[in-house]
N, C-alpha and C positions, 0 to 999 in steps of 0.2 A: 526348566525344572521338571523334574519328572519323579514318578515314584511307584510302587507293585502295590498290586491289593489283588483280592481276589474278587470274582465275577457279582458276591452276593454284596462285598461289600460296595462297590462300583455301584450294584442296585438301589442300596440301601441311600448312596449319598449320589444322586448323579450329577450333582453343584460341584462335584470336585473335578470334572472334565475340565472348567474354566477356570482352573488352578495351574495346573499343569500342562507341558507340552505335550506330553504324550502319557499314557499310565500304561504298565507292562501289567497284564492280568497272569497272576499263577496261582495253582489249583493247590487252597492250601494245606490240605492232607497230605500231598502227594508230591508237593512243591514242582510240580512238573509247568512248563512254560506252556502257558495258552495264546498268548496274541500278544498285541497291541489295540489299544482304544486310542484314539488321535482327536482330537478335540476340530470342530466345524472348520474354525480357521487354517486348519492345516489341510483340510480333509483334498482341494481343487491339488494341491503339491503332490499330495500323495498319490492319486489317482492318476495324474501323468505320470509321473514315475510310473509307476507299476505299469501302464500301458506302456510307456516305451522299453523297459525290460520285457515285458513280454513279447514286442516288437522284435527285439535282438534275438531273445532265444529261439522264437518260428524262425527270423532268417539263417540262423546259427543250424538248427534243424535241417533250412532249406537247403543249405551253400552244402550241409555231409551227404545229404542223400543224391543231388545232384551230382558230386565228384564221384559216385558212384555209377548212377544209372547213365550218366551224359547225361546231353540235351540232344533232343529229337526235333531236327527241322521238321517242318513238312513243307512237301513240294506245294509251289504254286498253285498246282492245279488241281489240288486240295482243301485251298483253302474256302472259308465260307461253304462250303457242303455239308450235310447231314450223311451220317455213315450208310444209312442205303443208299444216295447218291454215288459214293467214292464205293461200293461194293460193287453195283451198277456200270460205274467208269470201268473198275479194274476187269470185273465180267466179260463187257464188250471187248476190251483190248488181247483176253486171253483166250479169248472163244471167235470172237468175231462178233456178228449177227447173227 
């Protein structure tokens, strides 16, 4: 069951969260939508949810920018070094000693 109120009246009765599954809050001057309030019991569903949607959308992010930029191997001989090491390597190779 569910039902709208607005934020003051929500304040005023906060015994009707364990009435309802969820309460839609809208601003009522302005009737414009503000949230949802989700009552305790629901609260652990909701939160995964919403972590794994936000989950998809970084990878969703990830998967556009990458078919863009590539992917960047690095060489072996690269790896585990700190960038002045690898400036150092490249240094020596292009210069000598």
């Amino acid at each position: 069951m569910t039902t709208t109120m607005s934020i003051r009246e929500l304040t005023r009765n906060g015994n009707m969260m364990a009435q309802y599954d969820y309460i839609d809050i809208e601003d009522r001057k302005s009737h414009e939508y503000k949230g949802v309030f989700v009552p305790a019991r629901y609260s652990e569903m909701v939160k995964e949810f919403l972590r794994q949607k936000t989950e998809e959308e970084k990878q969703k992010q990830l998967d556009e920018i990458m078919q863009f930029a590539g992917k960047v191997q690095i060489e072996d001989r690269f790896q585990n070094k700190t960038a002045r090491e690898i400036r150092e390597m490249i240094a020596l190779e292009k210069y000598g000693q």
